[in-house]
TORVEX-965345 format. One line per field, with one value per residue (C-alpha): residue number from 1; residue in one letter; x, y, z. Coordinates in Angstrom, 2 decimals, decimal comma. Each point is the difference from the previous one (the first is absolute). Example, Ala and Ser with C-alpha at 12.3 -4.5 7.8 and 13.67 -1.06 7.14 Angstrom:
<pts>
pos = [1|2]
code = [A|S]
X = [12,30|1,37]
Y = [-4,50|3,44]
Z = [7,80|-0,66]
</pts>
This chain:
<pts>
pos = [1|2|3|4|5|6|7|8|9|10|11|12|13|14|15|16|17|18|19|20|21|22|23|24|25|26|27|28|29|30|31|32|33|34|35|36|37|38|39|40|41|42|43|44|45|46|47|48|49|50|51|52|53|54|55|56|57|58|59|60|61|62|63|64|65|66|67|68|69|70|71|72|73|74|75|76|77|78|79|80|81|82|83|84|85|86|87|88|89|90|91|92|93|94|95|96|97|98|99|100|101|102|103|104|105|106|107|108|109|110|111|112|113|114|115|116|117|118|119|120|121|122|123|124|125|126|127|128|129|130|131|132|133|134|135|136|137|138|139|140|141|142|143|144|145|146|147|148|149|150|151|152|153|154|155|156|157|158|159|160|161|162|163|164|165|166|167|168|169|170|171|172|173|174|175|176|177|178|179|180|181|182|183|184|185|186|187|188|189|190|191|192|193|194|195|196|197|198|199|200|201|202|203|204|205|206|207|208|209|210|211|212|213|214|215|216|217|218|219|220|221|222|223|224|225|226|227|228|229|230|231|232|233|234|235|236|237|238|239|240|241|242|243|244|245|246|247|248|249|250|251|252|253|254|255|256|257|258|259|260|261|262|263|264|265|266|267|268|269|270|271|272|273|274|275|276|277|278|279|280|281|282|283|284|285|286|287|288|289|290|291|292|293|294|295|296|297|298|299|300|301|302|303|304|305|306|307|308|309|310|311|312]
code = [X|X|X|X|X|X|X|X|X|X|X|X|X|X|X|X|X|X|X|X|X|X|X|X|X|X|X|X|X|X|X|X|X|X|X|X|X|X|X|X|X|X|X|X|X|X|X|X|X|X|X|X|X|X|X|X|X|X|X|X|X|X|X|X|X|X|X|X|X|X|X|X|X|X|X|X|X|X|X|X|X|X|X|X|X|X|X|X|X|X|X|X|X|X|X|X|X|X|X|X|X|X|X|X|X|X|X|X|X|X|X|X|X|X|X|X|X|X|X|X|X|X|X|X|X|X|X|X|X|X|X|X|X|X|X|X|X|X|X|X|X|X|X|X|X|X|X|X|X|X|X|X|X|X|X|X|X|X|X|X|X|X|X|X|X|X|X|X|X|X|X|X|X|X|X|X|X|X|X|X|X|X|X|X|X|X|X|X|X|X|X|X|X|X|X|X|X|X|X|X|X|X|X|X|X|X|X|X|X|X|X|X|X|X|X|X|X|X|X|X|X|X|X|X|X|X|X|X|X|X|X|X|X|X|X|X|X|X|X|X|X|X|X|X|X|X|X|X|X|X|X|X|X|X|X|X|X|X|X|X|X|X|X|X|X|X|X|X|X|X|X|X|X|X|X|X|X|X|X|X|X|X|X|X|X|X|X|X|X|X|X|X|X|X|X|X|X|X|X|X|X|X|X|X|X|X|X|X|X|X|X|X]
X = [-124,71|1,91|-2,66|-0,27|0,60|2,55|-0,84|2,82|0,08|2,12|0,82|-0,09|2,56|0,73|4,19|1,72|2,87|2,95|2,08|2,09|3,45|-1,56|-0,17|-2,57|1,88|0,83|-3,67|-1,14|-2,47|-2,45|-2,15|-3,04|-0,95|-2,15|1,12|-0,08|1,06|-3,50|-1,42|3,36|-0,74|-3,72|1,38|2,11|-2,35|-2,63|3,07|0,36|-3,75|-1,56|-2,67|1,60|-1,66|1,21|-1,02|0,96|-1,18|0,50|-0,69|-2,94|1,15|2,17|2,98|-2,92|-1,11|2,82|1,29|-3,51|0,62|3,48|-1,18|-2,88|2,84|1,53|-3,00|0,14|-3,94|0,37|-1,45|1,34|-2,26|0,12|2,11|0,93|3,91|2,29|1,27|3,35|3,00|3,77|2,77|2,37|3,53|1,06|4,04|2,40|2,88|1,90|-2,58|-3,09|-3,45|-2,05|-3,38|-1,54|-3,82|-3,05|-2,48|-1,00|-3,85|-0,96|-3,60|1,85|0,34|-3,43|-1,02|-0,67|-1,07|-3,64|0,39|0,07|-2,44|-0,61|-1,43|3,88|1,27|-3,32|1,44|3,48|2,57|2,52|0,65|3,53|1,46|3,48|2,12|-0,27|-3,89|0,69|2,36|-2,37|-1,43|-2,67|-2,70|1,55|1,11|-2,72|-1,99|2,47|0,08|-3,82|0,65|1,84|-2,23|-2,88|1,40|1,43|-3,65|-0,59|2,49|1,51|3,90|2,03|2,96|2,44|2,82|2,07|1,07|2,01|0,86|2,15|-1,30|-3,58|1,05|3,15|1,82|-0,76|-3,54|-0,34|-1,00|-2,54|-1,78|0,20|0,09|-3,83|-0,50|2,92|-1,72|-2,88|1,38|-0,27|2,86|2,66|2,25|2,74|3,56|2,97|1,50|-3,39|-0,17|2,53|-2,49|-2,27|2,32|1,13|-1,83|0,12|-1,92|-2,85|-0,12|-0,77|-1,99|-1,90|0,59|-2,75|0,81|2,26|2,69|1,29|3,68|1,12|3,39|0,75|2,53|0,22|-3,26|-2,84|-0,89|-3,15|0,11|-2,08|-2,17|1,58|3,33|1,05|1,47|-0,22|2,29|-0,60|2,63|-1,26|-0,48|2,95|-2,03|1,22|-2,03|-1,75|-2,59|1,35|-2,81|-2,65|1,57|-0,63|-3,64|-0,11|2,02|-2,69|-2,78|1,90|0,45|-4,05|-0,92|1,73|-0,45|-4,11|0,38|1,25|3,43|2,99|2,05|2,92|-2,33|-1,42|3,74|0,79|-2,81|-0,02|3,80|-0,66|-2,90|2,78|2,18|-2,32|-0,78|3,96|-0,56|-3,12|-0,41|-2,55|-1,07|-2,42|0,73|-1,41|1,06|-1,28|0,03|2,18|2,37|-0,23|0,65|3,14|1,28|-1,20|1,52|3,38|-0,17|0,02|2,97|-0,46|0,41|-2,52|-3,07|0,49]
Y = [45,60|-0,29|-2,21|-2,42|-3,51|-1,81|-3,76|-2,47|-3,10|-3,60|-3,20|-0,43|-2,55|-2,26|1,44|-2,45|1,49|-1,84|0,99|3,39|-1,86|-3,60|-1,96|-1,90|-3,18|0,18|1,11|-0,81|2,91|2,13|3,50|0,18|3,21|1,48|1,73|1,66|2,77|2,34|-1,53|2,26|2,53|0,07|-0,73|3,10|2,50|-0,84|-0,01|3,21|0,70|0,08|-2,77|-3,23|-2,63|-3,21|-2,10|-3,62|-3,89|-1,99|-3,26|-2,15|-1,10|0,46|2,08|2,04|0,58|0,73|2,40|2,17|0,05|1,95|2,03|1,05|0,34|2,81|1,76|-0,59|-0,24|-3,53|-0,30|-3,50|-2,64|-3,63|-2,26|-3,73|-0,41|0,85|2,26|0,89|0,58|0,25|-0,21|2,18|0,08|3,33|-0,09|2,61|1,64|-1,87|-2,89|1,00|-0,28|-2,82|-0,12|-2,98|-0,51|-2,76|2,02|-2,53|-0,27|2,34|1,31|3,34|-1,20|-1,20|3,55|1,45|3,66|-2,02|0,57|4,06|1,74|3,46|0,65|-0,43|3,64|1,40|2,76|-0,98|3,26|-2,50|-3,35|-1,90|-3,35|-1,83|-1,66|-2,93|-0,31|0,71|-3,33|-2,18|-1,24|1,28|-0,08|2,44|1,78|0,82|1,02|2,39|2,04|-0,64|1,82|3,01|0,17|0,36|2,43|2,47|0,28|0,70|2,88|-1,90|-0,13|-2,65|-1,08|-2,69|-1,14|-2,23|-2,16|-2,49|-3,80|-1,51|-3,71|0,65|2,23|-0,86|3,67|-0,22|-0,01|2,86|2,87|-2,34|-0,99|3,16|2,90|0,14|0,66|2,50|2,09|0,58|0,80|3,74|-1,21|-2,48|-1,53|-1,94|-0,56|0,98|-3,73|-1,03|3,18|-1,31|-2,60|2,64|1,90|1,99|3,44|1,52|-2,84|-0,16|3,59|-0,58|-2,98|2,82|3,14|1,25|-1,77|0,82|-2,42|-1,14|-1,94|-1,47|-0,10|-1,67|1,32|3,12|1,08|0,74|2,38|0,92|0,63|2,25|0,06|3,13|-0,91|1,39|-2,87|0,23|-1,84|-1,32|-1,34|-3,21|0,49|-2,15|-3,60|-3,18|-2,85|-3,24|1,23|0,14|-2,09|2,63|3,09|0,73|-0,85|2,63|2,44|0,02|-0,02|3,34|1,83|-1,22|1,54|3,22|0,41|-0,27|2,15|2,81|0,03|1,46|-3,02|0,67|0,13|-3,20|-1,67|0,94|-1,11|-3,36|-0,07|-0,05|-2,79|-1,85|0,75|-1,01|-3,26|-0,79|0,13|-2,39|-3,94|-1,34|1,64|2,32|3,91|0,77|3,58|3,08|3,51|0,72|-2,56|1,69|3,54|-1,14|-1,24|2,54|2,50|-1,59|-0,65|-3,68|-1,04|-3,22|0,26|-1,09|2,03|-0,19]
Z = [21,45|3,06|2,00|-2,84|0,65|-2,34|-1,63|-0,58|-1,82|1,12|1,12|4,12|0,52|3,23|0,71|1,78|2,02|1,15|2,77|-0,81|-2,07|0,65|-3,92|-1,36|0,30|3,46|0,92|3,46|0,68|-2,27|1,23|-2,27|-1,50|-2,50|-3,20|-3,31|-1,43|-0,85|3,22|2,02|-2,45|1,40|3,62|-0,08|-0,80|2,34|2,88|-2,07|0,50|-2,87|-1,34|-1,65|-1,52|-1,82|-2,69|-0,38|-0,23|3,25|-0,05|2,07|3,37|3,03|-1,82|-2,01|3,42|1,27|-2,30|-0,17|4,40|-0,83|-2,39|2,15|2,82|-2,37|-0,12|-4,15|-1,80|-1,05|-3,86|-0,16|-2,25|0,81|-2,16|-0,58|0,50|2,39|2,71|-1,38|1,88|0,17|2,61|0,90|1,25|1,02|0,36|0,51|-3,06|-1,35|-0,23|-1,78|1,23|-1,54|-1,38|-0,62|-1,71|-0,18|-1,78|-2,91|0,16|2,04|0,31|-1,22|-2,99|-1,11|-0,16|-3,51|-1,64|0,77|3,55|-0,22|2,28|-0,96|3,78|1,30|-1,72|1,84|1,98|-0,26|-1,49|-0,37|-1,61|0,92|-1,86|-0,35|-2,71|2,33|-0,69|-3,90|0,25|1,71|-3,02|-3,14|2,45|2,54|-2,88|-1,80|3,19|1,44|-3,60|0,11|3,13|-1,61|-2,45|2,05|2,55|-3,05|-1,40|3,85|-0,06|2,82|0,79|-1,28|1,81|-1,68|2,27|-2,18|2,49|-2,12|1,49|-1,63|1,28|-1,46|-3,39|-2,24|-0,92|-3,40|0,41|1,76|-2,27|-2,01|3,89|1,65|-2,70|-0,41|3,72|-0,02|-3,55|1,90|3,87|1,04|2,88|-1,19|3,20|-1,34|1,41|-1,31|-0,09|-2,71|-1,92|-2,56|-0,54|-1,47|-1,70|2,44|1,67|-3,94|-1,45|2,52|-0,78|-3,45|1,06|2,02|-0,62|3,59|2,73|2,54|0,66|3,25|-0,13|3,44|0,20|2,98|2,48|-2,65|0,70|-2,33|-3,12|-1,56|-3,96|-0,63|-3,34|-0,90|0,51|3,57|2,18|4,30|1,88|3,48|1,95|2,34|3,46|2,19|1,15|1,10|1,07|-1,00|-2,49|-3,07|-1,52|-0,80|0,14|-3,47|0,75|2,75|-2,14|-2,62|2,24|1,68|-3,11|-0,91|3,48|-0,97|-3,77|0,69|2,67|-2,31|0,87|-2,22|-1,22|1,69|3,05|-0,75|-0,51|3,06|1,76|-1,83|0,97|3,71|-0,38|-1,41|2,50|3,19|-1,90|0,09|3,53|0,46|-0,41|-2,61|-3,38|0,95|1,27|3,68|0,45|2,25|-0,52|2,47|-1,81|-3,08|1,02|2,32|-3,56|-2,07|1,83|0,81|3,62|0,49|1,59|0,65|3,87|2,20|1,32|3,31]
</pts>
């Protein structure tokens, strides 16, 4: 099982990235980028080393085009299925405590969204040990929807792994729809990420429990660290590895891929917390969304001595 490859499922999106602390309305310059959250899910574990691939809709044209050239650039199998719409996209502003980083999305339309349960391809679980959505692609729409639990479906009669990282946005889902949108992905998940801020939205760590009663859930808790709730009731703590830099956006992305890497590779879950802890942590450090790590990177953090002083 360790050599599988791992199949993920959502939108690509164009990011547009102002300035570090530059706003929106004073805009003068923009760095495009590609995004999404599955897609850095997928890009992690093949920096990781193990086989990614991606399903999606793109649509005809230059920023199809485009996005299938950074895909390929992440070394990701592209599954993608052409679509009439849209490239979506948001922009960012990343600022610094106390002002809050802003988010801001144009996805309405978007070639994402014309996909339906239709669209399923029983040929994309072929050799995959691992299937990986988010809440975000559950709140796309009915037609992202049903596919992704299509997807679930499909890889549980496959005996493959389902992974469910909640992922909640508050700009795509309202609160109180959460459980009704997201709990039949989460019923059926043998891994359940979710962080500590949503799980109130779903009743808390006890009600996804009773939700489903086998999987093992994963709470990020920010600067606290991590815990893995076991289905029989033991809880591991990880703390979080000490990181400071610009890349915030899609360290949760790299976390999950981490703790993928790991889990499928037989380790213990505290093992795989930790490991998924110091993806996170090396993401902090980088620029963009997606994890670029080494091994030599990993074991300096994994085994605490990473200073922070240059290699000279």
């Amino acid at each position: 099982m360790s050599e599988g490859g791992v199949l993920t499922f959502g939108e690509a999106l164009l990011k547009l990235a102002l300035p570090q602390a530059h706003r929106i309305e004073d805009m003068r310059a923009i760095r495009a980028e590609c995004g999404g959250s599955e897609l850095n899910v997928a890009a992690a574990l093949r920096a990781l080393g193990r086989p990614a691939a991606w399903i999606s809709a793109l649509p005809d044209g230059p920023l199809g085009d485009w996005a299938r050239a950074q895909v390929r650039m992440l070394g990701v199998q592209d599954f993608s299925v052409e679509r009439s719409g849209r490239l979506g996209s948001f922009y960012l502003e990343d600022h610094h405590p106390p002002r809050p980083s802003r988010v801001i999305y144009d996805r309405q339309g978007t070639a994402f969204q014309a996909l339906t349960a239709a669209d399923l391809s029983p040929s994309w679980l072929t050799g995959q040990v691992a299937f990986h959505v988010s809440g975000i692609s559950l709140a796309l729409g009915p037609g992202p929807q049903e596919l992704a639990l299509a997807l679930v479906t499909a890889a549980r009669e496959r005996k493959v792994l389902v992974s469910f990282d909640v992922n909640h946005r508050r700009k795509l889902l309202p609160d109180a729809a959460a459980v009704q949108t997201y709990g039949p992905a989460a019923r059926h998940a043998d891994v359940i990420f979710v962080a500590q801020r949503d799980a109130g939205l779903l009743g808390g760590v006890s009600d996804l429990r009773a939700l489903n009663p086998r999987a093992l859930l994963v709470v990020t808790c920010g600067a606290q660290g991590s815990q893995a709730h076991l289905p029989g009731g033991e809880i591991v703590h990880q703390p979080a590895f000490a990181a400071a830099g610009p890349g915030r956006v899609g360290r949760g992305d790299a976390f999950a891929g981490g703790f993928l890497h790991a889990w499928l590779g037989q380790a213990t879950p505290a093992q795989a917390l930790q490991f998924a802890s110091a993806c996170a942590a090396l993401k902090t450090t980088l620029p963009g969304d997606q994890l670029h790590v080494s091994d030599g990177d990993l074991k300096a953090v994994l085994a605490g001595s990473e200073s922070g002083e240059p290699l000279r």
